[in-house]
Backbone as CSV, one residue per row, in Angstrom:
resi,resn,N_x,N_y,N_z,CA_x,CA_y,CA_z,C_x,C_y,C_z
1,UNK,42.758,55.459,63.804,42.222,56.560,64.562,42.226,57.824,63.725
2,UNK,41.729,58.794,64.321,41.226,60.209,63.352,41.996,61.107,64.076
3,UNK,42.497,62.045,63.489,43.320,63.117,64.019,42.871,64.552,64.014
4,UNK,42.216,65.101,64.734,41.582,66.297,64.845,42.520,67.669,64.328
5,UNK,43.549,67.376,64.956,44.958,68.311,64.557,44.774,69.099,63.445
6,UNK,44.648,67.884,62.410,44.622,68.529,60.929,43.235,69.276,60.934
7,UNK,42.262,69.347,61.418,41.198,69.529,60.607,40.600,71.110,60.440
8,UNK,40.808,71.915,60.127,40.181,73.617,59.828,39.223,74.058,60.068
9,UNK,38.878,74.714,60.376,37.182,75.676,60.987,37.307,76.556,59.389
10,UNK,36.090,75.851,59.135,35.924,77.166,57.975,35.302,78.392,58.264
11,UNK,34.685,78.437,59.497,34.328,79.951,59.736,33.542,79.843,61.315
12,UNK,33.685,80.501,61.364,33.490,80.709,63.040,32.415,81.604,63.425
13,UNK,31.754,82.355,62.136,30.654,83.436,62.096,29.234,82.822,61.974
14,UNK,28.555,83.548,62.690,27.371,82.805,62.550,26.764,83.542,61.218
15,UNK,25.000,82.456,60.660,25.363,83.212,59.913,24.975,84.133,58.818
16,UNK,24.143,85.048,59.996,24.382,86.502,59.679,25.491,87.561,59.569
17,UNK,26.401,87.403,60.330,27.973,87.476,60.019,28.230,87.085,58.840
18,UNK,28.211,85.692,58.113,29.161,84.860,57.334,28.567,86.100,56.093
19,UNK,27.150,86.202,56.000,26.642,87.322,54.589,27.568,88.370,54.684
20,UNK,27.113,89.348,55.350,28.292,90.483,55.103,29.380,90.327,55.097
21,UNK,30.390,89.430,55.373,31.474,89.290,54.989,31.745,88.464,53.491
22,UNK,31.080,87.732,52.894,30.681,87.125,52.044,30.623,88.879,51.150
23,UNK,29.531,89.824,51.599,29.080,90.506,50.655,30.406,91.643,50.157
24,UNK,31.217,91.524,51.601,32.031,92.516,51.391,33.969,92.197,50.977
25,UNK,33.627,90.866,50.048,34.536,90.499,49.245,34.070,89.678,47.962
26,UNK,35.097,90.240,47.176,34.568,89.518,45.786,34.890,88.148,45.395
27,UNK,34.673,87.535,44.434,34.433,85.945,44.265,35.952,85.975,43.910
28,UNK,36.830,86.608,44.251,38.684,86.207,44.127,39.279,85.891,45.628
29,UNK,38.255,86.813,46.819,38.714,86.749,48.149,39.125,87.732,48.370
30,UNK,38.981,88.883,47.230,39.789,90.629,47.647,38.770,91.187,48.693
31,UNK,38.999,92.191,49.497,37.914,92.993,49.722,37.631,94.221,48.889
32,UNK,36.471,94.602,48.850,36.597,95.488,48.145,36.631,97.075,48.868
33,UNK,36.822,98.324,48.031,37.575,99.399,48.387,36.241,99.913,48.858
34,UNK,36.316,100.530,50.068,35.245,101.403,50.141,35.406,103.060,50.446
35,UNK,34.400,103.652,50.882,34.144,105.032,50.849,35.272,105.424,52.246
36,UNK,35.191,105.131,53.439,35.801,104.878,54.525,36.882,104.403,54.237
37,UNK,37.461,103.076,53.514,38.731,103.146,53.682,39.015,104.413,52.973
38,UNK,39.030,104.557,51.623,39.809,105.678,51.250,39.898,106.929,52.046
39,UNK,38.889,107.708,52.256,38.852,108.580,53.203,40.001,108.215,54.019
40,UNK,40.448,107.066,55.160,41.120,107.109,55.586,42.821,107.065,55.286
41,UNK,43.012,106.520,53.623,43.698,107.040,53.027,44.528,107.978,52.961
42,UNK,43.326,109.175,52.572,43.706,110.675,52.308,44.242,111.117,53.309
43,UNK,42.974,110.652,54.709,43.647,111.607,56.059,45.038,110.990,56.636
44,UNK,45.603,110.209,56.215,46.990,109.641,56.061,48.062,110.463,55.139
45,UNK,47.542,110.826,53.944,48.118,111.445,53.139,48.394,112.842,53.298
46,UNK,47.310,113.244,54.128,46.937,114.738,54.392,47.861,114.752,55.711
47,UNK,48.270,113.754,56.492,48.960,113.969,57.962,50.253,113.973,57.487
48,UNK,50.386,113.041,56.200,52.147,113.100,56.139,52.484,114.462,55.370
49,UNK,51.682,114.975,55.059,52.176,116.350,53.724,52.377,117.494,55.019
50,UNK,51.594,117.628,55.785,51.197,118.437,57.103,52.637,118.434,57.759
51,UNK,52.990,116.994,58.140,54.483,117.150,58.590,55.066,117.538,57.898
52,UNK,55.676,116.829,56.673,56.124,117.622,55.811,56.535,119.185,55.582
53,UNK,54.748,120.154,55.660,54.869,120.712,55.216,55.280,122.069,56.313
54,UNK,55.421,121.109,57.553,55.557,122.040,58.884,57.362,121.794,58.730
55,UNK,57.885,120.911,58.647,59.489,120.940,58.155,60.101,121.672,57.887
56,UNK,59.742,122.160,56.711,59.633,122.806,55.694,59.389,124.586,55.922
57,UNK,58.200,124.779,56.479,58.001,126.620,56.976,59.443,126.423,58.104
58,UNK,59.463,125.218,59.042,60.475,125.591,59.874,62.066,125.882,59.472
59,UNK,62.183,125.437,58.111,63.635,126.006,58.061,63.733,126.772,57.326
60,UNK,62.438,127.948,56.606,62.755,128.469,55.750,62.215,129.689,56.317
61,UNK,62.313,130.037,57.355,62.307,131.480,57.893,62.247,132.799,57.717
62,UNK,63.343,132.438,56.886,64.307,134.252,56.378,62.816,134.792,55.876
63,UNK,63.092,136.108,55.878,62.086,136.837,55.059,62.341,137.178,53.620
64,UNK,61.372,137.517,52.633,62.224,138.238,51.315,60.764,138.956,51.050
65,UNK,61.336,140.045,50.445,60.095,140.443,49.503,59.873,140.335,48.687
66,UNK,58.400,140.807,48.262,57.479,139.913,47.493,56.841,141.412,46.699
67,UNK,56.856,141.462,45.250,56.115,142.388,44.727,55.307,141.759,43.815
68,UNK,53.916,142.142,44.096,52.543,141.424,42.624,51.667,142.265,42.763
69,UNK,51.648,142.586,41.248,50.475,143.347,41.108,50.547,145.005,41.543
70,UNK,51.473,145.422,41.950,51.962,146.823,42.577,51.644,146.439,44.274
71,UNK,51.915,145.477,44.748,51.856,145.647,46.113,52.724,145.317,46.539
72,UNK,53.556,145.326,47.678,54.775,144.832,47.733,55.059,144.471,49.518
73,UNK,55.620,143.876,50.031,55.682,143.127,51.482,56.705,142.752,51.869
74,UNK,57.052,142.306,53.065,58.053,141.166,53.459,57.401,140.161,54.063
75,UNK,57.455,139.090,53.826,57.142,137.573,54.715,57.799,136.602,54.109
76,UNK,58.011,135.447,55.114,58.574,134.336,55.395,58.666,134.257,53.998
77,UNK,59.712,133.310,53.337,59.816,132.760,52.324,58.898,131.403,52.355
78,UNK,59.123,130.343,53.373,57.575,129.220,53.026,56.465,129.858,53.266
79,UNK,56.043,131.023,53.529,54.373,131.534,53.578,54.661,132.088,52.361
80,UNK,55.356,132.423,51.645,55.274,133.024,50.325,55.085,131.850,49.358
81,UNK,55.744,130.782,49.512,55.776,129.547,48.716,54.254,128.718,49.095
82,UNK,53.883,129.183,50.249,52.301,128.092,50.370,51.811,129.008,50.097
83,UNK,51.562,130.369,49.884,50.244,130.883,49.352,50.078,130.922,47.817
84,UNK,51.881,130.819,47.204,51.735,130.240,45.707,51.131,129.397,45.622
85,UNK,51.319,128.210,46.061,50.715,127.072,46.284,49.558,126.581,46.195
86,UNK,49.149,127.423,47.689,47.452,127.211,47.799,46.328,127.926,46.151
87,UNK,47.324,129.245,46.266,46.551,130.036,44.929,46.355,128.735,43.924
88,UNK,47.894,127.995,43.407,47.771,127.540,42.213,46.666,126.399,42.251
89,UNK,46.374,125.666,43.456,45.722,124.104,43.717,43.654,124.666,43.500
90,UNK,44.004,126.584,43.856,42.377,126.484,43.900,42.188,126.840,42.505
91,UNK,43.190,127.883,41.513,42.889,128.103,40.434,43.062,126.571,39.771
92,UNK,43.628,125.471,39.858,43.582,124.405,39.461,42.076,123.700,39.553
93,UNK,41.865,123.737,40.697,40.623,123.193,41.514,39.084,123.780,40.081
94,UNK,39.498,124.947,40.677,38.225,126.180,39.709,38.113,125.387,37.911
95,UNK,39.348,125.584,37.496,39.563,125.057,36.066,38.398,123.570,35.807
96,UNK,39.437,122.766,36.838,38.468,121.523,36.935,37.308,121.896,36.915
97,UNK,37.038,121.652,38.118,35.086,121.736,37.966,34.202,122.718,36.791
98,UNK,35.354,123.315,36.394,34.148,123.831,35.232,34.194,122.833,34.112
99,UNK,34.921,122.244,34.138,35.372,121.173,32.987,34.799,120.007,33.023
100,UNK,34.612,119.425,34.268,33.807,118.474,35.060,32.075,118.867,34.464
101,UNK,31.913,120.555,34.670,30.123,120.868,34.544,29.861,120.567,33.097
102,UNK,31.135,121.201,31.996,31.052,121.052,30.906,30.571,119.657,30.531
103,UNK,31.473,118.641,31.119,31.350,117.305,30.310,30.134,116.395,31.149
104,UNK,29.536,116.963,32.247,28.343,116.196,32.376,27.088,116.823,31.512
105,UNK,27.301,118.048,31.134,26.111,118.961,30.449,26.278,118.131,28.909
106,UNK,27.879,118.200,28.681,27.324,117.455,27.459,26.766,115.505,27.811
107,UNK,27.364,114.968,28.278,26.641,113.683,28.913,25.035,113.705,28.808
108,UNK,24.358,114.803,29.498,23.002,114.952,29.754,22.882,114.769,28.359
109,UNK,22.562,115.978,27.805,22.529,116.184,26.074,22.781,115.087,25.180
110,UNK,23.090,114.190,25.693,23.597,113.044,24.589,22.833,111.761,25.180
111,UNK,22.125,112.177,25.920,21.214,110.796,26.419,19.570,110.900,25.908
């Protein structure tokens, strides 16, 4: 007699289904990375820094002052530390992309 028990469904998609899933893994069985997952990634990455970074303003309260440039203030010590912060990530940011324009201008030029 024959024993059904053992026997496996290789796929259950019909099959217009079976293509896109077919299309959306490579000949190892990985899937591959897309635009959407990562994105969802980041906004993972971006939720845990957020907590983080709310932690963080919450225990650091005290005030101190702050003198740059001849101006001078009191605020929070973490609003003093995230606007270092933020400053350094856009002057970072700025640097990049000009560096980025540079090396596709030369790219163009060399084709």
């Amino acid at each position: 007699m024959f024993d059904d028990r053992h026997r496996t469904r290789i796929s259950t998609f019909s099959p217009s289904q079976a293509r896109g899933v077919a299309s959306a893994a490579s000949p190892t069985g990985r899937v591959y990375r897309t635009r959407a997952g990562s994105a969802w990634c980041g906004v993972c990455a971006a939720a845990l820094l957020s907590v983080v970074l709310i932690v963080f303003i919450g225990q650091h309260t005290r005030s101190v002052q702050v003198n740059f440039l001849g101006m001078s203030g009191s605020l929070p010590l973490a609003l003093a530390l995230l606007v270092a912060a933020v400053g350094a990530a856009i002057l970072i940011t700025v640097v990049g992309a000009v560096r980025v324009a540079q090396l596709r201008r030369l790219s163009s030029q060399h084709r």
